[in-house]
PDB file of N, CA, C, O and CB in Angstrom:
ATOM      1  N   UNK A   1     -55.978  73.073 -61.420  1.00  0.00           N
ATOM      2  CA  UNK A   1     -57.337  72.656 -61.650  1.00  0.00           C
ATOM      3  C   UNK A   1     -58.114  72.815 -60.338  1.00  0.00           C
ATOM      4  O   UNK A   1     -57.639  72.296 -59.328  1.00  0.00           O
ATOM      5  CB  UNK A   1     -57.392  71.190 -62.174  1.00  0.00           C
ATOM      6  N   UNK A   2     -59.493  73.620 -60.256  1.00  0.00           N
ATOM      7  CA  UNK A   2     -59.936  73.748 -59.265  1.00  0.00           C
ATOM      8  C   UNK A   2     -60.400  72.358 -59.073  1.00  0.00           C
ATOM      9  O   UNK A   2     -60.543  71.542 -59.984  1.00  0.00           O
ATOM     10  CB  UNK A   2     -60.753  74.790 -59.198  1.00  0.00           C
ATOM     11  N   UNK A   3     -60.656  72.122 -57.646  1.00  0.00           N
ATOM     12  CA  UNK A   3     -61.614  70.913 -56.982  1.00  0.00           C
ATOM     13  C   UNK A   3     -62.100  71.492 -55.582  1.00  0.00           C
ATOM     14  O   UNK A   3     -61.526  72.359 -54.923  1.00  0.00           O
ATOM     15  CB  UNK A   3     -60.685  69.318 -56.697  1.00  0.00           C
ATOM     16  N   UNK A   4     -63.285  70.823 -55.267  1.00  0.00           N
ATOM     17  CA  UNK A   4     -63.812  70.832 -53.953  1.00  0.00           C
ATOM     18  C   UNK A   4     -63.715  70.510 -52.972  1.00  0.00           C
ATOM     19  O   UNK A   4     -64.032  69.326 -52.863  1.00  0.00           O
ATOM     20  CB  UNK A   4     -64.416  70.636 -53.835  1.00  0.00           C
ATOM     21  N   UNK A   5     -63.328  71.091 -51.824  1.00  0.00           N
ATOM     22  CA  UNK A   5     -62.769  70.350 -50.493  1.00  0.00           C
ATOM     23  C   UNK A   5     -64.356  69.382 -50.032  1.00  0.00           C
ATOM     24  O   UNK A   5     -65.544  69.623 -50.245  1.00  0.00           O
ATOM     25  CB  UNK A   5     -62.144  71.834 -48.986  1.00  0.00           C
ATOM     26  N   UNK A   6     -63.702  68.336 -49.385  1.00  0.00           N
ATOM     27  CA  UNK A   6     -64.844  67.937 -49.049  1.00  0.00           C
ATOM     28  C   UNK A   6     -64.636  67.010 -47.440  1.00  0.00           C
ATOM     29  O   UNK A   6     -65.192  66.186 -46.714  1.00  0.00           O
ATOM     30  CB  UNK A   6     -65.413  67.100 -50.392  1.00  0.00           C
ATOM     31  N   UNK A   7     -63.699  67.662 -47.540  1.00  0.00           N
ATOM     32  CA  UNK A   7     -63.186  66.840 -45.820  1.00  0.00           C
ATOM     33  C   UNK A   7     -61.839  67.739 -45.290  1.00  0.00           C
ATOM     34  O   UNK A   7     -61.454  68.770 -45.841  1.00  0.00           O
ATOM     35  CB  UNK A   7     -62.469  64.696 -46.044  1.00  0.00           C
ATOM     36  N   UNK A   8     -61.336  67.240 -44.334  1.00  0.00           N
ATOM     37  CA  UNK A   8     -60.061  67.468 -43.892  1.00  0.00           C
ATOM     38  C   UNK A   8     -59.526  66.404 -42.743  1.00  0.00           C
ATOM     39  O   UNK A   8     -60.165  65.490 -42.223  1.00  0.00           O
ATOM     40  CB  UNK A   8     -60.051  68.889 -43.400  1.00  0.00           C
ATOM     41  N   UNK A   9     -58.201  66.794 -42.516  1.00  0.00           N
ATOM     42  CA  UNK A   9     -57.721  65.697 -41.634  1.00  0.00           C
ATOM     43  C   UNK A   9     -56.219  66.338 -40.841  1.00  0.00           C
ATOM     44  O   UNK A   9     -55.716  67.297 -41.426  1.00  0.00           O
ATOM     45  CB  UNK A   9     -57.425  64.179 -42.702  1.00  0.00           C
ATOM     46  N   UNK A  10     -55.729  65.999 -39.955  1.00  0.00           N
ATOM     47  CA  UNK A  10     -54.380  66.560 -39.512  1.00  0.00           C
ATOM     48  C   UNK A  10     -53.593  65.617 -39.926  1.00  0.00           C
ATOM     49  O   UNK A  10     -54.047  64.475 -40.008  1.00  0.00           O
ATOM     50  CB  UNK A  10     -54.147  66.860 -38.038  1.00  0.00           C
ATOM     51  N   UNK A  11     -52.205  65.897 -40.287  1.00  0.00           N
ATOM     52  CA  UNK A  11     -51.104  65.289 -40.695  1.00  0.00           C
ATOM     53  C   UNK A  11     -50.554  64.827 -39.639  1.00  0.00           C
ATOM     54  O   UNK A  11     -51.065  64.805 -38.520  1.00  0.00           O
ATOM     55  CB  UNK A  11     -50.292  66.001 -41.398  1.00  0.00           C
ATOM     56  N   UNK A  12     -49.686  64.511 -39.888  1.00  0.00           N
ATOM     57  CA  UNK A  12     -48.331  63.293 -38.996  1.00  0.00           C
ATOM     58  C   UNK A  12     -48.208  64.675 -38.002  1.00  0.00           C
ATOM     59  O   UNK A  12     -48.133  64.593 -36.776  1.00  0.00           O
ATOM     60  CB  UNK A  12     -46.205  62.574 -40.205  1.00  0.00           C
ATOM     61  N   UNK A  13     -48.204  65.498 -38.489  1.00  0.00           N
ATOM     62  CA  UNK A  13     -47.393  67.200 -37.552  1.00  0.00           C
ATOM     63  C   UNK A  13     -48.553  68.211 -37.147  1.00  0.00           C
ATOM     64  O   UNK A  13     -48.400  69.417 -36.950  1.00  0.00           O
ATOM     65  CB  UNK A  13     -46.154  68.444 -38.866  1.00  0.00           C
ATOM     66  N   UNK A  14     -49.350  67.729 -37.088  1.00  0.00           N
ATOM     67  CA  UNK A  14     -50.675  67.802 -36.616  1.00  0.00           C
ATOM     68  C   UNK A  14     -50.983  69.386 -37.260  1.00  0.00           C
ATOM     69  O   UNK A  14     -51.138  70.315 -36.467  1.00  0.00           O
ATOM     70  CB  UNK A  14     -50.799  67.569 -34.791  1.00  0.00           C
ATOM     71  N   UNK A  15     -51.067  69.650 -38.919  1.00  0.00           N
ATOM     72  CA  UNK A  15     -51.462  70.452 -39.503  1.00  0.00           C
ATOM     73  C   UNK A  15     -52.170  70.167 -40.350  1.00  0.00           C
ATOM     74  O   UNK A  15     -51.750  69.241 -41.044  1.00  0.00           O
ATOM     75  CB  UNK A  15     -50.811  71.015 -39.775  1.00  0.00           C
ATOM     76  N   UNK A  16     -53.460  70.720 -40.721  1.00  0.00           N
ATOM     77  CA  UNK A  16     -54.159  70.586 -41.055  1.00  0.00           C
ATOM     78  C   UNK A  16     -54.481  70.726 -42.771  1.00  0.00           C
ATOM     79  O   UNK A  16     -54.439  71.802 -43.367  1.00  0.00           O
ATOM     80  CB  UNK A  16     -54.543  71.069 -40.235  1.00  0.00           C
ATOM     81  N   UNK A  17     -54.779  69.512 -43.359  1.00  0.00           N
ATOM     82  CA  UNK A  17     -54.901  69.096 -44.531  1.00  0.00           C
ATOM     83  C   UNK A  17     -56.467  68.669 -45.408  1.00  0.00           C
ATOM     84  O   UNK A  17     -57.272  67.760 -45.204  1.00  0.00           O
ATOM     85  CB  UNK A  17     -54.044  68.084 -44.374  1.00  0.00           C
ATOM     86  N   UNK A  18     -56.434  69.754 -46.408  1.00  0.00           N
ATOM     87  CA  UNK A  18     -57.850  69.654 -47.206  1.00  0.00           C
ATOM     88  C   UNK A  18     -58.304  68.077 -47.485  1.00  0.00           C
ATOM     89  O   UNK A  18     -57.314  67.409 -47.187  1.00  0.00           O
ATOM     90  CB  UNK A  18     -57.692  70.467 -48.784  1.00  0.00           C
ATOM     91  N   UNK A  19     -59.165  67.362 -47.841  1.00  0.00           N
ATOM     92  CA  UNK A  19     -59.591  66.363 -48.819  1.00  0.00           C
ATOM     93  C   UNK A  19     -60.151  67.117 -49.736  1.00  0.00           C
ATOM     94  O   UNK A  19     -60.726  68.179 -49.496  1.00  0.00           O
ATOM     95  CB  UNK A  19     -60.494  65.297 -48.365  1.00  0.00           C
ATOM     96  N   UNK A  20     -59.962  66.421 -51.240  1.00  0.00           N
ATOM     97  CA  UNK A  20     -60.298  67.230 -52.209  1.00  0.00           C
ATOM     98  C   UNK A  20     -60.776  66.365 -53.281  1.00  0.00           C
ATOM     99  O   UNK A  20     -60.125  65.412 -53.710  1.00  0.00           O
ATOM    100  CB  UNK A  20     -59.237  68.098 -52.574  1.00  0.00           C
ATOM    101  N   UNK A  21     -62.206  66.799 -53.809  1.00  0.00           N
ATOM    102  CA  UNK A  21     -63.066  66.061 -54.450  1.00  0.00           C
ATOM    103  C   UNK A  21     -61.913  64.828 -55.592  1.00  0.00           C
ATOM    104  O   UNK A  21     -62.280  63.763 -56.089  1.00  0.00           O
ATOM    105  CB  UNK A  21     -64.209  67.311 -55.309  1.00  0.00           C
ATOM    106  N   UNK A  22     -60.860  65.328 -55.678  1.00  0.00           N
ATOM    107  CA  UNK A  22     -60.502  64.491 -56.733  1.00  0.00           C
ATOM    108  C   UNK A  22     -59.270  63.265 -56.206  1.00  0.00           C
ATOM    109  O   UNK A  22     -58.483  62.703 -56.968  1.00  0.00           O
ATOM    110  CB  UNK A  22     -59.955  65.545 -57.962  1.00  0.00           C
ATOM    111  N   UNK A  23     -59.358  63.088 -54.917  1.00  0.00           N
ATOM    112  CA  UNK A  23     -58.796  62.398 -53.836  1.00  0.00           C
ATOM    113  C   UNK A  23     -57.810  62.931 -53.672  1.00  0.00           C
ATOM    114  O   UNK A  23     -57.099  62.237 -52.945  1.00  0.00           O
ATOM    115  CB  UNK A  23     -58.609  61.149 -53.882  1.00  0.00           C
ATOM    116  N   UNK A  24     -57.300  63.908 -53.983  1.00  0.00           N
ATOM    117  CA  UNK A  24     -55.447  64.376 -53.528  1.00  0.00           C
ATOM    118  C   UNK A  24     -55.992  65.499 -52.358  1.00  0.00           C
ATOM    119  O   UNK A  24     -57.113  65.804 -51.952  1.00  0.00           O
ATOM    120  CB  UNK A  24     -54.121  65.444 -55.264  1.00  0.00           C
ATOM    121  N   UNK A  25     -54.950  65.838 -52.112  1.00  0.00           N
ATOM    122  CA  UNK A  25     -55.420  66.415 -50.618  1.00  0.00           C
ATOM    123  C   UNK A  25     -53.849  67.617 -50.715  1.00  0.00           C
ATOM    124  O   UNK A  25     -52.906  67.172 -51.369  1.00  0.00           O
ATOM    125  CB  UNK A  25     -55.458  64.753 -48.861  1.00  0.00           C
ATOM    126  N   UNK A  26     -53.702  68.824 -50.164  1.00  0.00           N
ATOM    127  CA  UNK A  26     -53.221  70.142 -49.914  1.00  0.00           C
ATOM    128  C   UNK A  26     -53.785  70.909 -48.537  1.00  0.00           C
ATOM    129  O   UNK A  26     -54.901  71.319 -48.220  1.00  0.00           O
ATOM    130  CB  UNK A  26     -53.587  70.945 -51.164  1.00  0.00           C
ATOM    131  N   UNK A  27     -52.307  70.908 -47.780  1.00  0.00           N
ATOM    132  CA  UNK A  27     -52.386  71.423 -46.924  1.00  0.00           C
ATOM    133  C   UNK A  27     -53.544  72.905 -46.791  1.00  0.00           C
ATOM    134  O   UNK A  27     -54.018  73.524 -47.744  1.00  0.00           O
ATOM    135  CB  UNK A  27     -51.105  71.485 -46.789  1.00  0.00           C
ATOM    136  N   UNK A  28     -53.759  73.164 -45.397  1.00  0.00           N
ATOM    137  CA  UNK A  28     -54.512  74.319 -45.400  1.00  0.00           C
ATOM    138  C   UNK A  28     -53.897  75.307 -44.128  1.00  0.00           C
ATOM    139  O   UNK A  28     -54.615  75.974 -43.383  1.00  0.00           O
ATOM    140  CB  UNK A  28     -56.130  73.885 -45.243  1.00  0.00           C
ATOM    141  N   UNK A  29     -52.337  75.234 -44.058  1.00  0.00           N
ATOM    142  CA  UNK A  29     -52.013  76.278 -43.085  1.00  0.00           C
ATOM    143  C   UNK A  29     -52.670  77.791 -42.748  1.00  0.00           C
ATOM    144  O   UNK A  29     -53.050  78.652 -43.542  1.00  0.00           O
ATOM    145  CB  UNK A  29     -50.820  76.489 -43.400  1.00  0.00           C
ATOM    146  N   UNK A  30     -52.664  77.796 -41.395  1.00  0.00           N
ATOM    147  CA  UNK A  30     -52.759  79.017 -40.653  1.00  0.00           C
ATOM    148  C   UNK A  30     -51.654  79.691 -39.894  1.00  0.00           C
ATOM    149  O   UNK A  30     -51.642  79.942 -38.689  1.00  0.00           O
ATOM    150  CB  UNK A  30     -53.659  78.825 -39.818  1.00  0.00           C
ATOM    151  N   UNK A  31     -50.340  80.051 -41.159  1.00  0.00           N
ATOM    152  CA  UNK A  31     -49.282  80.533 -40.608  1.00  0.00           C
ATOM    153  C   UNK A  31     -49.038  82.287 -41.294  1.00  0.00           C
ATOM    154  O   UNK A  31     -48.444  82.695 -42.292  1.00  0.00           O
ATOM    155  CB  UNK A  31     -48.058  79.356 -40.937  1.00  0.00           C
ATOM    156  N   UNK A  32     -49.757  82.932 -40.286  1.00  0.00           N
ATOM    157  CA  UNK A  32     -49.484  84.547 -40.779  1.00  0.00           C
ATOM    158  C   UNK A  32     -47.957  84.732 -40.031  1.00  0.00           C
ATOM    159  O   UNK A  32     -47.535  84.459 -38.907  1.00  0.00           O
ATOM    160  CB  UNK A  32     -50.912  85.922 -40.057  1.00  0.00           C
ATOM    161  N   UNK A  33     -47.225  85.474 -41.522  1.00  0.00           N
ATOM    162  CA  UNK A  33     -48.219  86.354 -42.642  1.00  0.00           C
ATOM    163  C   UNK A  33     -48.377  85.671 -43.586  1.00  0.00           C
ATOM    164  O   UNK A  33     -49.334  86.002 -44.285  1.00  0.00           O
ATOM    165  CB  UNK A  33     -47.768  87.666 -43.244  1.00  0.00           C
ATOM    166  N   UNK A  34     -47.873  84.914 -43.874  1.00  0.00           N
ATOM    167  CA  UNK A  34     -47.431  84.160 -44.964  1.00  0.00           C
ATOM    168  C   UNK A  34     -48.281  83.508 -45.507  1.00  0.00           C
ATOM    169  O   UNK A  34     -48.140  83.269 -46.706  1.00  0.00           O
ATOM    170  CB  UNK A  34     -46.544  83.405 -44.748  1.00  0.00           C
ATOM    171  N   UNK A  35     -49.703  82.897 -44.629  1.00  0.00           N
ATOM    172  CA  UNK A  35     -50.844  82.322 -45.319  1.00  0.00           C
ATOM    173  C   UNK A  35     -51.584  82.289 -44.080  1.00  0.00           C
ATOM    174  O   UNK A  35     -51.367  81.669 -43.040  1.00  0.00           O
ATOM    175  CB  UNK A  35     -50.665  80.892 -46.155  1.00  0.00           C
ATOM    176  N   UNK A  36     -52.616  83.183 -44.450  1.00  0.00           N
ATOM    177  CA  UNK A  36     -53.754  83.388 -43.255  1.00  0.00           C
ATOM    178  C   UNK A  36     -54.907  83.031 -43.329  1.00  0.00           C
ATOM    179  O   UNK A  36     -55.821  83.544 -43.975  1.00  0.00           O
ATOM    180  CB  UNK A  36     -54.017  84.550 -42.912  1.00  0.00           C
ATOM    181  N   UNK A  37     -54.920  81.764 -42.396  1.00  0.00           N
ATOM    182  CA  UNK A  37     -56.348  81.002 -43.057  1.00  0.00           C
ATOM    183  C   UNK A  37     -57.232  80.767 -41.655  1.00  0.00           C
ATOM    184  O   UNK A  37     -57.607  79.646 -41.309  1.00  0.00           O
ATOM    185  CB  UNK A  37     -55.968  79.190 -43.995  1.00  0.00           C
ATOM    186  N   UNK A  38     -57.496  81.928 -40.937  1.00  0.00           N
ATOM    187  CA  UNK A  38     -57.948  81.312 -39.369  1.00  0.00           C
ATOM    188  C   UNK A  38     -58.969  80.432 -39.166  1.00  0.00           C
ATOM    189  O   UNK A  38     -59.159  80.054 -38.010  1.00  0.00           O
ATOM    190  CB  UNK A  38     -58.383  82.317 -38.454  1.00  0.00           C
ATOM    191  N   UNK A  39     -59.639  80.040 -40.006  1.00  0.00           N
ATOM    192  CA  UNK A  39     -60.849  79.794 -39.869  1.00  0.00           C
ATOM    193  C   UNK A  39     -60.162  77.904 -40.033  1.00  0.00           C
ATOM    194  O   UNK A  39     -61.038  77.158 -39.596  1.00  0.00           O
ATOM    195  CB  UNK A  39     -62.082  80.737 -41.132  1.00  0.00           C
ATOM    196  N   UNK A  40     -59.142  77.244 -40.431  1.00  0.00           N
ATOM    197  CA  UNK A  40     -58.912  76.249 -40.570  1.00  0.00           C
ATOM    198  C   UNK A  40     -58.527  76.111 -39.340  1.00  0.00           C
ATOM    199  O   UNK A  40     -57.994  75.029 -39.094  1.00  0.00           O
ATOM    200  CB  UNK A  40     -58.265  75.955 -41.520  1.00  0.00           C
ATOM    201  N   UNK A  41     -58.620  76.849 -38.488  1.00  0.00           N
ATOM    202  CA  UNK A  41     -58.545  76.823 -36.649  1.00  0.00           C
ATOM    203  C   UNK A  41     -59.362  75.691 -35.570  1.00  0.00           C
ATOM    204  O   UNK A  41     -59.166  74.923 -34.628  1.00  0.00           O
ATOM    205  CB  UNK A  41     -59.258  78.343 -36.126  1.00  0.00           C
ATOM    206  N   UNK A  42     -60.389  76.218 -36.468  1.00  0.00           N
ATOM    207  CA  UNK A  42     -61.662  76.134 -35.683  1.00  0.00           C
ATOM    208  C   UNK A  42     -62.654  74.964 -36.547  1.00  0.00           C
ATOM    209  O   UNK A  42     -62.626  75.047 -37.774  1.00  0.00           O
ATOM    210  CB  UNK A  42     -62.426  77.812 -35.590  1.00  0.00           C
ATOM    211  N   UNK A  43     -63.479  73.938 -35.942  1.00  0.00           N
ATOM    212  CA  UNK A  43     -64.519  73.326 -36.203  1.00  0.00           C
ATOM    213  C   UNK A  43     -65.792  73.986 -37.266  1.00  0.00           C
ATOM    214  O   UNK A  43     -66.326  73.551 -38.286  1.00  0.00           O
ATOM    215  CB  UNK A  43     -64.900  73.073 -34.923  1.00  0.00           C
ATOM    216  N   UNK A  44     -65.960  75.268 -36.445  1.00  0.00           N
ATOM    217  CA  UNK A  44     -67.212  75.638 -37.795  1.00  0.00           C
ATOM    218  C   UNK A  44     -66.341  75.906 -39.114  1.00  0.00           C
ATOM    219  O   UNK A  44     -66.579  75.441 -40.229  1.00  0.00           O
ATOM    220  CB  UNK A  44     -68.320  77.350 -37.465  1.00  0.00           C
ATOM    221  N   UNK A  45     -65.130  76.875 -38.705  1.00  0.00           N
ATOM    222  CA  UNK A  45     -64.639  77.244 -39.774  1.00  0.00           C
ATOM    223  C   UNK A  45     -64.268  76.555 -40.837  1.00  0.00           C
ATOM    224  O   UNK A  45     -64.419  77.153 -41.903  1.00  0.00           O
ATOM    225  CB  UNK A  45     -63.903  77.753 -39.529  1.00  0.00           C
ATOM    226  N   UNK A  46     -63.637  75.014 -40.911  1.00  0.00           N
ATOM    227  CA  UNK A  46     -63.505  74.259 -41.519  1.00  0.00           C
ATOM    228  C   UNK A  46     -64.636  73.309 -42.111  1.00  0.00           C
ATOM    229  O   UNK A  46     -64.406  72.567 -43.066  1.00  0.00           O
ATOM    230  CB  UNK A  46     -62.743  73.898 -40.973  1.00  0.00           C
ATOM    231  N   UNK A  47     -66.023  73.390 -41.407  1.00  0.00           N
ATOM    232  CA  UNK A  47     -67.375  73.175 -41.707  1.00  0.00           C
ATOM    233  C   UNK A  47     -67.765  74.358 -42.943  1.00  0.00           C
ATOM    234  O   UNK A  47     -68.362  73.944 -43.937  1.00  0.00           O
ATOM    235  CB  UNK A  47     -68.294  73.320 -40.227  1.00  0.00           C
ATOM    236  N   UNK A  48     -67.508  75.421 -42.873  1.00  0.00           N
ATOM    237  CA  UNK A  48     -68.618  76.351 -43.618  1.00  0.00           C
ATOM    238  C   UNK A  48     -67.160  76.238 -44.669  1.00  0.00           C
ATOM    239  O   UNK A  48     -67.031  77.374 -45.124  1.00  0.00           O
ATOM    240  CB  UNK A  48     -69.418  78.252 -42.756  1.00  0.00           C
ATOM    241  N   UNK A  49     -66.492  75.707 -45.000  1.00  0.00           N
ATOM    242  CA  UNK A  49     -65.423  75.938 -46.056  1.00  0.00           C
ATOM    243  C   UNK A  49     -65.464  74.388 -47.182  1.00  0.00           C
ATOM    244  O   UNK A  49     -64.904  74.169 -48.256  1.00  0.00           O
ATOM    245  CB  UNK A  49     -63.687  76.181 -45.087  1.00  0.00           C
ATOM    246  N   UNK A  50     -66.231  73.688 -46.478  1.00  0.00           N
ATOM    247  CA  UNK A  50     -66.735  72.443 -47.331  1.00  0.00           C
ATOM    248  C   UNK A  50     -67.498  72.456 -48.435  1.00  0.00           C
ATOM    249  O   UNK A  50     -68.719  72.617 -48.429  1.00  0.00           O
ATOM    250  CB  UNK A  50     -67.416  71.673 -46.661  1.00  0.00           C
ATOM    251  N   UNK A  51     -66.694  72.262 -49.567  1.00  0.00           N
ATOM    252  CA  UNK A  51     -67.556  72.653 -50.880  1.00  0.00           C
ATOM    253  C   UNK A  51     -66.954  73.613 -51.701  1.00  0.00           C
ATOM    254  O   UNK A  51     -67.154  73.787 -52.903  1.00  0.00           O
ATOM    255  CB  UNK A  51     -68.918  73.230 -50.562  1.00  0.00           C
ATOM    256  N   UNK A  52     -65.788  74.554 -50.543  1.00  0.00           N
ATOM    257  CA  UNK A  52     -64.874  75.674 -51.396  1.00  0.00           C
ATOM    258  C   UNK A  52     -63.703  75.151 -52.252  1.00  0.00           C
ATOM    259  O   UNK A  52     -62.843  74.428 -51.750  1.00  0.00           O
ATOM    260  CB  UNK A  52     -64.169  76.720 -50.373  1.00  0.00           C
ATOM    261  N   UNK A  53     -63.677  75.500 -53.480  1.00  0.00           N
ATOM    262  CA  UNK A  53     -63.306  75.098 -54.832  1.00  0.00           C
ATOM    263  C   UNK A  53     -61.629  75.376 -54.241  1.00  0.00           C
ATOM    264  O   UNK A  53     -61.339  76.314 -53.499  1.00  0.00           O
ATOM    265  CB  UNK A  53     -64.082  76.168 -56.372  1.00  0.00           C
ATOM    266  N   UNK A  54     -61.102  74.825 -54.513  1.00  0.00           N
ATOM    267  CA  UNK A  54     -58.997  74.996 -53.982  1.00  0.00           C
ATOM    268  C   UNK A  54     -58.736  74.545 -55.453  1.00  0.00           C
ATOM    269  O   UNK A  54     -59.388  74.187 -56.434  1.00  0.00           O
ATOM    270  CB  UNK A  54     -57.935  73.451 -52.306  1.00  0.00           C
ATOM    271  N   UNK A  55     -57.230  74.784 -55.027  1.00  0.00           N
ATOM    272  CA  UNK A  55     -56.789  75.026 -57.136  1.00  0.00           C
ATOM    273  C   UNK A  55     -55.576  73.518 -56.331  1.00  0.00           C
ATOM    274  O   UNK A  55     -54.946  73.674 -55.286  1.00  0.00           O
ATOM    275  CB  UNK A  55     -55.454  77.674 -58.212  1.00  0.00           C
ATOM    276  N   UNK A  56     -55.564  72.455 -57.023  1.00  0.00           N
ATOM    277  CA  UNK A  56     -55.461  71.192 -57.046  1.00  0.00           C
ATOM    278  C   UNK A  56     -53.795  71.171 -57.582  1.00  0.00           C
ATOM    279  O   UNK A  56     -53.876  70.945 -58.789  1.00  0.00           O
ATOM    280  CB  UNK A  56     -56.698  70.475 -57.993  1.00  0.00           C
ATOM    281  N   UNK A  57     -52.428  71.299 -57.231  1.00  0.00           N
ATOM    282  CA  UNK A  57     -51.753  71.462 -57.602  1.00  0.00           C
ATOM    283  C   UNK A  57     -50.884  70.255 -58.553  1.00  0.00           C
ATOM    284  O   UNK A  57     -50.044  70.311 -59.452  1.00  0.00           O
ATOM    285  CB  UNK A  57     -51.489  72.020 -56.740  1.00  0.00           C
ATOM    286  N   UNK A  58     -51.731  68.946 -57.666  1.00  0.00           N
ATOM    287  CA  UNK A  58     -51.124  67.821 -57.990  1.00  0.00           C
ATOM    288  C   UNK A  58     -51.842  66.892 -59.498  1.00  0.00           C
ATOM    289  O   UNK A  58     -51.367  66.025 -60.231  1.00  0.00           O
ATOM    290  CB  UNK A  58     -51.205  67.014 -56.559  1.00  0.00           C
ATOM    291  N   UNK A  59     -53.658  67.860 -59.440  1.00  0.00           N
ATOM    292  CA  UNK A  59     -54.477  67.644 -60.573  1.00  0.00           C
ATOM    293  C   UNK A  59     -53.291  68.549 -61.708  1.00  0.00           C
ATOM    294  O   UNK A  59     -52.884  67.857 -62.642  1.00  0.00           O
ATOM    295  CB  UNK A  59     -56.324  68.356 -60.322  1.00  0.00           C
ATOM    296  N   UNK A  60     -52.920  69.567 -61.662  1.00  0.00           N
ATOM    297  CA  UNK A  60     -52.176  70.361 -62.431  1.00  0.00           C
ATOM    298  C   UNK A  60     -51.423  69.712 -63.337  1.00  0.00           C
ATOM    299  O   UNK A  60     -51.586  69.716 -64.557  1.00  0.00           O
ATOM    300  CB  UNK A  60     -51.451  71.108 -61.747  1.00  0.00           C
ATOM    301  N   UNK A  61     -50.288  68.945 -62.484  1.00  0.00           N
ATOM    302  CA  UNK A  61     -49.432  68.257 -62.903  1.00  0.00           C
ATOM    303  C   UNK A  61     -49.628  66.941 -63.854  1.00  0.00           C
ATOM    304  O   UNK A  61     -48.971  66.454 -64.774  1.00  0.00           O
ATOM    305  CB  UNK A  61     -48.900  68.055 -61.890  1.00  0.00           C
ATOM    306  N   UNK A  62     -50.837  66.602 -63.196  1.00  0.00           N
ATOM    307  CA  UNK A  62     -51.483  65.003 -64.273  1.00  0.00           C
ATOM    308  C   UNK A  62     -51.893  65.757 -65.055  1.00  0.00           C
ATOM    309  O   UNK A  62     -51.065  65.625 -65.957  1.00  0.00           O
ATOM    310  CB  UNK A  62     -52.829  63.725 -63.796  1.00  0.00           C
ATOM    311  N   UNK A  63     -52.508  66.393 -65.348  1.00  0.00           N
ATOM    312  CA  UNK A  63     -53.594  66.922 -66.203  1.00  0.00           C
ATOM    313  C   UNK A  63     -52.956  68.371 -67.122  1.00  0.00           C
ATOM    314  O   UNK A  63     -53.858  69.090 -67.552  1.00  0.00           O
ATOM    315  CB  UNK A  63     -54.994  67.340 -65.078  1.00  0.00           C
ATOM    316  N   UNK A  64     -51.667  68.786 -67.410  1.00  0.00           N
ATOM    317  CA  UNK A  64     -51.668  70.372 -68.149  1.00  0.00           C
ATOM    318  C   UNK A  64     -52.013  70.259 -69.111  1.00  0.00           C
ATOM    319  O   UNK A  64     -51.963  69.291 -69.869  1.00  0.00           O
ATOM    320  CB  UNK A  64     -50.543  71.187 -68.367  1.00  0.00           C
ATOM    321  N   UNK A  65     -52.612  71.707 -69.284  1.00  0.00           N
ATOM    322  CA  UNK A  65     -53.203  72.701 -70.466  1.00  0.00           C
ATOM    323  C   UNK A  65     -52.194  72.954 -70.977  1.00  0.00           C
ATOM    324  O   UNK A  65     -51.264  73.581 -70.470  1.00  0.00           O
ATOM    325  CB  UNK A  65     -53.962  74.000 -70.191  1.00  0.00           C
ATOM    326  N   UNK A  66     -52.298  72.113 -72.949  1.00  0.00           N
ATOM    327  CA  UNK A  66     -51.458  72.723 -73.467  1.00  0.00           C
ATOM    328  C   UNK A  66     -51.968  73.760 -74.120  1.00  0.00           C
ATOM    329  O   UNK A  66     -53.119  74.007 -73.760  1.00  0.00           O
ATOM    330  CB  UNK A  66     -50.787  72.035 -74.098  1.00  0.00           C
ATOM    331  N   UNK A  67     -51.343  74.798 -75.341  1.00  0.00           N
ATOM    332  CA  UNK A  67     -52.180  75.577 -75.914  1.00  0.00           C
ATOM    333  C   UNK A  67     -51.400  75.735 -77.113  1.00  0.00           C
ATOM    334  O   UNK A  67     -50.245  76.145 -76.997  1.00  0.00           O
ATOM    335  CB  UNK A  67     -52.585  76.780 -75.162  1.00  0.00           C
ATOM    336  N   UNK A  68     -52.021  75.379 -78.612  1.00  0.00           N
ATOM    337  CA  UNK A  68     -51.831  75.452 -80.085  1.00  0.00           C
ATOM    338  C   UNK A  68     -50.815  76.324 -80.482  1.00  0.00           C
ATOM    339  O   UNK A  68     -50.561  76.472 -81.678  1.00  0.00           O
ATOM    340  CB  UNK A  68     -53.005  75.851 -80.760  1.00  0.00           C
TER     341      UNK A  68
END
């Protein structure tokens, strides 16, 4: 289920973790190759990404689509 980031915060391991409109929260690593997110680096970058829709893995789980 998509939701909206609307914050972030560093973890216990000082990596960096979305807030997400629907209070659950998903990491936002910057570990290439494997997930290249540079901009969760940096202050603006994590500014101009506020409001970007992330797919909610933990909404998923409360919430599945069944289908008829």
């Amino acid at each position: 289920m998509q939701q909206a980031i609307i914050g972030f915060h560093l973890d216990d391991e000082q990596h960096w973790v979305a807030d997400l409109a629907c209070s659950h929260a998903q990491h936002v690593r910057h570990n290439p190759p494997w997930q290249n997110r540079p901009w969760v680096t940096t202050e603006a970058g994590r500014k101009e990404k506020l409001g970007m829709m992330l797919e909610c893995k933990q909404c998923d789980k409360n919430f599945p689509i069944y289908s008829d």
